[in-house]
C-alpha positions in Angstrom: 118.3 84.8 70.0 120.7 83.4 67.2 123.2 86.2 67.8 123.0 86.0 71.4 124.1 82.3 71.5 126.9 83.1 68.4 128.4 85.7 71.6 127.7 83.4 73.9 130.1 80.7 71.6 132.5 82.9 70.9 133.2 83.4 74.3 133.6 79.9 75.1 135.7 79.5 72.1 137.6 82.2 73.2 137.8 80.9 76.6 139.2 77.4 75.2 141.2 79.0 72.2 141.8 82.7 73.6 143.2 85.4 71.2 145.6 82.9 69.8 144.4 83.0 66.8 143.9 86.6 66.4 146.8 87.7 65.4 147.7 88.9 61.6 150.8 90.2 62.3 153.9 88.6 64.6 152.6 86.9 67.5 154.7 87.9 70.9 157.2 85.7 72.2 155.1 84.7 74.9 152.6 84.2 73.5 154.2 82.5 70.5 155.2 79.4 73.0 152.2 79.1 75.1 148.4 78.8 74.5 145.8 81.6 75.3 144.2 79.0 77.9 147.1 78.3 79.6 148.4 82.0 80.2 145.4 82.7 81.7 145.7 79.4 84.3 148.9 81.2 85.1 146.5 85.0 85.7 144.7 82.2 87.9 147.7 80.7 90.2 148.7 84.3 90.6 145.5 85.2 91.8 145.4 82.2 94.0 148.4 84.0 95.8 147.1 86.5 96.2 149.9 88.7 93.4 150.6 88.8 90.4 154.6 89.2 91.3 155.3 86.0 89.7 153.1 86.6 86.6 154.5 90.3 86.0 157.9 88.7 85.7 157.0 85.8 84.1 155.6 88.2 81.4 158.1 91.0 80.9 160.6 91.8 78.6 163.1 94.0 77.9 161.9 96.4 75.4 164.9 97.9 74.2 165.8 94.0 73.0 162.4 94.1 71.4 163.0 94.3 67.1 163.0 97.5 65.2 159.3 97.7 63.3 158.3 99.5 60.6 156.4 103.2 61.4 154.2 101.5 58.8 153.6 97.9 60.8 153.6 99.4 64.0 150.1 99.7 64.6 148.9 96.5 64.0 151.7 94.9 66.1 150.4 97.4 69.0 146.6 96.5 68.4 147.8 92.9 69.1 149.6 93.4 72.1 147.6 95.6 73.8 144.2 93.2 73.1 146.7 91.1 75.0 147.6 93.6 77.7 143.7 93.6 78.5 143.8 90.6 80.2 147.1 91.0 81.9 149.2 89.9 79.4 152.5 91.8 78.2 154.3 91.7 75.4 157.6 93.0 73.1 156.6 96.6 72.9 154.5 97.1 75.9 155.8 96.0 78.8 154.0 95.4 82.8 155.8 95.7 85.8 154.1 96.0 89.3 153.8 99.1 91.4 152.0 100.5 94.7 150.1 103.8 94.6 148.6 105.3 97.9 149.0 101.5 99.4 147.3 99.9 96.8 149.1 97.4 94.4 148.7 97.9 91.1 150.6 98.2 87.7 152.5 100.4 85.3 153.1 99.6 81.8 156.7 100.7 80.3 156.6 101.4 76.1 159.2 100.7 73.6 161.1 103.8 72.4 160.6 102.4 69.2 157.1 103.3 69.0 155.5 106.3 66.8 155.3 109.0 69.7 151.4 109.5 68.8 150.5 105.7 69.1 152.1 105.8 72.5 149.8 109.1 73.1 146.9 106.9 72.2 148.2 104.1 74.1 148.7 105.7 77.4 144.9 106.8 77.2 144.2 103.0 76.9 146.2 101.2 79.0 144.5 102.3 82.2 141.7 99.8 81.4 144.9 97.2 81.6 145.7 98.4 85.0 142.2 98.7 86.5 141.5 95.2 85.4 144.6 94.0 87.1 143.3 95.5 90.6 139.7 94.2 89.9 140.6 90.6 88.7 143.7 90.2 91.6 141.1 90.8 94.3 138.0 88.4 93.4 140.0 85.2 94.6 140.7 86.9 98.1 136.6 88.3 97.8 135.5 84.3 96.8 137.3 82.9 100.3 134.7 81.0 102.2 136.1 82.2 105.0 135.0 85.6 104.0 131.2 84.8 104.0 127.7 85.2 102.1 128.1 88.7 101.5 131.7 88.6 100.1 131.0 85.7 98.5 128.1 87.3 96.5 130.5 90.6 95.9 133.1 88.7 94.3 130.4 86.7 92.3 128.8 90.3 90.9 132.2 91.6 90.1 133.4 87.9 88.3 129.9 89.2 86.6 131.1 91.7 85.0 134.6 91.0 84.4 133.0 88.1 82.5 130.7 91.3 80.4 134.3 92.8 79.9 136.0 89.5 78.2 132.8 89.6 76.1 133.7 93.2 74.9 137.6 92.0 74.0 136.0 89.2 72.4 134.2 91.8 69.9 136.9 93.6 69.6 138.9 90.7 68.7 136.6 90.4 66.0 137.3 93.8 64.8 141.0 92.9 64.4 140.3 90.0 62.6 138.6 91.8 60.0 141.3 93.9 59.5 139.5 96.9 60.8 140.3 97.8 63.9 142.5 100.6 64.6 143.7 102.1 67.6 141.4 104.9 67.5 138.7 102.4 67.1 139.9 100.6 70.2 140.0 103.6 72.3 136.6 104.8 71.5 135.2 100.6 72.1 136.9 100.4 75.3 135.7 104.4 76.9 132.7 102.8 78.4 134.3 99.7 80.1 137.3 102.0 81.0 134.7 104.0 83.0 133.1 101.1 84.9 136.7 99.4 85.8 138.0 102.8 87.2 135.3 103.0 89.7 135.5 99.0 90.5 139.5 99.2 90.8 138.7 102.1 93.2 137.1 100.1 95.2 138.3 96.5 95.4 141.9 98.8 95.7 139.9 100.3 99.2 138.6 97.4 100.5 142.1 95.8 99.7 143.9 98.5 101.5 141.3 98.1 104.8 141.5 94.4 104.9 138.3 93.9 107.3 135.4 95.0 105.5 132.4 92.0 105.2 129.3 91.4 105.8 127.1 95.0 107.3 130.7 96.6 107.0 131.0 96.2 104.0 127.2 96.7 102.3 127.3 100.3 104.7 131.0 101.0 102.7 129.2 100.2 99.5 126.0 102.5 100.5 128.2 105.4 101.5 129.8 105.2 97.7 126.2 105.3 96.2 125.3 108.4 98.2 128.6 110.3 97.7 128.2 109.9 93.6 125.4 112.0 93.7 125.8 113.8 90.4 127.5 111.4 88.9 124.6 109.2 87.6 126.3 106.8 84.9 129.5 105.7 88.3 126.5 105.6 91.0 124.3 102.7 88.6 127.3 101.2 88.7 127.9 100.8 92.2 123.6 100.6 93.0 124.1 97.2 90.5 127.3 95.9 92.1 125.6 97.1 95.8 122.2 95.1 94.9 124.2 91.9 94.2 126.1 91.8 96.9 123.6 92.8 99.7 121.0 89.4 97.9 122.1 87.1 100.8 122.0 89.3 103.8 118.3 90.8 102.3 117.4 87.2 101.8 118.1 86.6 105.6 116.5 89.5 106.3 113.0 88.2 104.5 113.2 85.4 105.8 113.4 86.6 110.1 110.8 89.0 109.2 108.3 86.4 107.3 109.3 83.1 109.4 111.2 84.7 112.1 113.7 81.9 111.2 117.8 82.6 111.2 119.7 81.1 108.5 123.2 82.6 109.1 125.8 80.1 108.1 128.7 82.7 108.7 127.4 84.9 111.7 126.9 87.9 109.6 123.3 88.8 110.6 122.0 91.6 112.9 120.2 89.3 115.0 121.0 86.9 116.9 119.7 83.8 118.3 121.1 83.2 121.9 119.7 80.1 122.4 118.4 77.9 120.3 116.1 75.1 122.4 113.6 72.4 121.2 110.2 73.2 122.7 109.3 69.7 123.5 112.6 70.6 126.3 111.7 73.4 127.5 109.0 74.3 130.7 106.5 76.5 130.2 107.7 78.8 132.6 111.0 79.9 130.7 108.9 81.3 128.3 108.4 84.6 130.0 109.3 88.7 129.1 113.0 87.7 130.3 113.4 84.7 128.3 112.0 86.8 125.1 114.2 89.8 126.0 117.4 87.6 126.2 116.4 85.5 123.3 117.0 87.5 120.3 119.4 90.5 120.6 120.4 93.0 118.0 124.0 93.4 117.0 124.3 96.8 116.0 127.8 96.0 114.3 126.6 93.9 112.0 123.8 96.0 111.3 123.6 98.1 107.3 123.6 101.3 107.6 120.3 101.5 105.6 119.1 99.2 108.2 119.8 101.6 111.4 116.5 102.9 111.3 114.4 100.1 110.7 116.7 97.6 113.4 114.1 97.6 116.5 111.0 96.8 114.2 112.7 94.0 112.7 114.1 92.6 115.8 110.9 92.8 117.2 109.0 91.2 114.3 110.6 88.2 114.4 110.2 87.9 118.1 106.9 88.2 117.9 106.3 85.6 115.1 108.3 83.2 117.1 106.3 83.9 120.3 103.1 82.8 117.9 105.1 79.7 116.8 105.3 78.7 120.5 101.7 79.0 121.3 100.1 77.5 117.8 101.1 74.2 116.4 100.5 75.5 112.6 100.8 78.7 111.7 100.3 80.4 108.4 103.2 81.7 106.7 103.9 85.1 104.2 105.8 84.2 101.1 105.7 87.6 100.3 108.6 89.0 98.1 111.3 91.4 98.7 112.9 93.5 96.6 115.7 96.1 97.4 117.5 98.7 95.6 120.0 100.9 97.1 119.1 104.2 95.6 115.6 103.6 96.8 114.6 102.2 100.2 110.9 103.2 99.9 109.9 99.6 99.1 112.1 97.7 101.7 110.5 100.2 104.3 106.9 99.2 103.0 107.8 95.4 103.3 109.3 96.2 107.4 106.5 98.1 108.0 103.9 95.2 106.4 105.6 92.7 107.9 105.6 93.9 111.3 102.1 95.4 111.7 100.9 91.7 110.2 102.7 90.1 113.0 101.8 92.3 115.5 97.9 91.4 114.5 98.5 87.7 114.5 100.2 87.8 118.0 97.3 89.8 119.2 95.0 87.8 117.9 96.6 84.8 119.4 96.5 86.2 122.5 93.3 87.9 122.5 91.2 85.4 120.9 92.8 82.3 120.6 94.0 82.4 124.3 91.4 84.4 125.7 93.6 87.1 127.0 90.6 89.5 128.4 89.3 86.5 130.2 92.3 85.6 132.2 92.2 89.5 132.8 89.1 90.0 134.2 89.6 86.6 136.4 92.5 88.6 137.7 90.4 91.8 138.2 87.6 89.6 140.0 89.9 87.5 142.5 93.1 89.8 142.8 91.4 93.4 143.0 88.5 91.8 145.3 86.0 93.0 142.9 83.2 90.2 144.5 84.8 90.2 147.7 86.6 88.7 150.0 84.6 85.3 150.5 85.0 84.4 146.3 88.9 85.3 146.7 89.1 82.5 150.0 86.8 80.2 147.6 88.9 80.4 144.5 91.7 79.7 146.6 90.8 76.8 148.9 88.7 75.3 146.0 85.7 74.9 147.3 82.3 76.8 147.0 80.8 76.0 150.1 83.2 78.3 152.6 81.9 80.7 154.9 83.2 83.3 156.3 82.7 82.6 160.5 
């Protein structure tokens, strides 16, 4: 617990202070005349736009201007700069400059000439990480729009998640060069893991960047498709099933809710039913209430339905019909609280809980109707007066209301 909340300080210190105070060695221009804290408000604002234009120019250099180093220094200046790099930041020797690759914007880093050629071997296996953050981190303000919905919403969130996990790691390593014993080789054997999880996020935040339309269903069925075609690759599909779990908790939480209450809480139109017309009962005759009314009701939008939905679509919809029908006919009704969990790779549990919840509505309408409302007795009134099972005489007595007709 005590070395939890030391991380969990550090971070905020770093947050507050930032890798100012990191540096041994010379401390870049840039960063030389402004705070940690304050070049990241700038990352920020360029976010905000929507590019990092500004930012990339703000933040490059020329590096042929850049002082001669010693062989000897050189790898300490470069541990500096590219703990810097990281988070977006260039410097003297390694230098940012923005690019597009197969549509999607991204950027390239530039290294001095001055450098040892095998510490720019090692850096060009790191700086990748550099650019993969860049594409992650420059789309989680367009993800985080309201205007964007639930679903996005909770996609940025899970990916602000783990860019936050990814500031904790150059926080440790930060530590490392502190200490005086963090090398380059060090760095790129730290950073392998991270490098791994940021490729496959850049890949897609740079794909749902390059489509431009994909929320809600759309984009929890593009997030699905990527889980089944890593099949193989185990370590990049728990990625994705973790980012694909978090993003899908508001739309499943909808979901639970239809098939428990049969209520629709869908402040951004992104569920795959909808309500047609929402009425007061006090307002509405009883007669509206018929096979029509229900049919028209509720409908199924098959565009805004998952694709690990598909299957299941026509027992949900129906399950929430039928617990509404029950709410119409019994002033209290008892209510499941009955939890749901979901997991991408799996849908045997989120099956179970459709299936559950729509045979246990299905008993409680019947019962309603059966019981409660004495179904079977309005039938066989029908049978007796409408098929003429007691004849003819009981029909014209049932009808005029009056026992003492005869039949002249």
């Amino acid at each position: 617990m005590d070395i939890a909340k030391e991380i969990k300080d550090r971070v905020k210190k770093a947050a507050s202070e930032g890798l100012s105070q990191i540096a041994c060695g010379p401390v870049p221009k840039t960063s030389r005349a402004r705070s940690f804290s304050s070049q990241m408000s700038e990352i920020n604002n360029s976010i905000s736009l929507n590019s990092f234009n500004d930012f990339v120019q703000l933040n490059t250099h020329n590096a042929i201007s850049a002082p001669s180093i010693r062989v000897a220094d050189q790898e300490k200046v470069l541990v500096r700069e590219l703990l810097y790099c990281l988070i977006g930041i260039g410097g003297n020797y390694i230098v940012p400059a923005e690019c597009t690759v197969d549509g999607i914007t991204t950027i390239k880093f530039n290294i001095s000439d001055k450098i040892q050629t095998s510490l720019r071997d090692i850096l060009q296996e790191i700086l990748p990480l550099a650019c993969y953050y860049y594409v992650v981190h420059k789309s989680v303000f367009v993800a985080s729009s309201t205007d964007n919905g639930l679903v996005m919403n909770a996609f940025s969130a899970s990916l602000r998640s783990l860019i936050n996990d990814y500031y904790l790691s150059l926080v440790q390593l930060e530590s490392e060069y502190r200490e005086r014993s963090l090398s380059l080789q060090k760095l790129q054997y730290f950073v392998r893991p991270t490098m791994q999880i940021f490729e496959i996020l850049s890949s897609i935040t740079g794909q749902l960047d390059k489509y431009g339309d994909l929320n809600g269903a759309s984009l929890l069925t593009f997030l699905y498709d990527k889980i089944t075609s890593l099949i193989g690759d185990q370590n990049s599909q728990q990625i994705i099933i973790h980012l694909t779990k978090m993003t899908a908790a508001p739309y499943i939480n909808m979901l639970r809710l239809w098939m428990l209450k049969g209520a629709i809480i869908d402040p951004q139109d992104e569920f795959m039913v909808k309500d047609n017309e929402i009425l007061n009962r006090e307002n509405v005759d009883s007669n509206h209430y018929s096979a029509e009314y229900w049919e028209r009701r509720y409908t199924l939008r098959r565009d805004k339905t998952p694709k690990f939905l598909e299957p299941l679509s026509d027992c949900i919809l129906r399950t929430g019909k039928y617990l509404n029908v029950i709410r119409q006919c019994v002033e209290h009704t008892n209510v499941n609280d009955n939890e749901l969990i979901f997991s991408p790779d799996n849908l045997t549990t989120l099956t179970h809980f459709v299936q559950n919840a729509y045979k246990d509505a299905s008993e409680r309408l019947l019962k309603v109707l059966v019981k409660d409302n004495d179904l079977m007795g309005h039938l066989t009134s029908l049978k007796k007066y409408l098929l003429l099972q007691q004849g003819m005489q009981q029909l014209l007595c049932f009808i005029w209301g009056s026992n003492d007709v005869t039949l002249e």
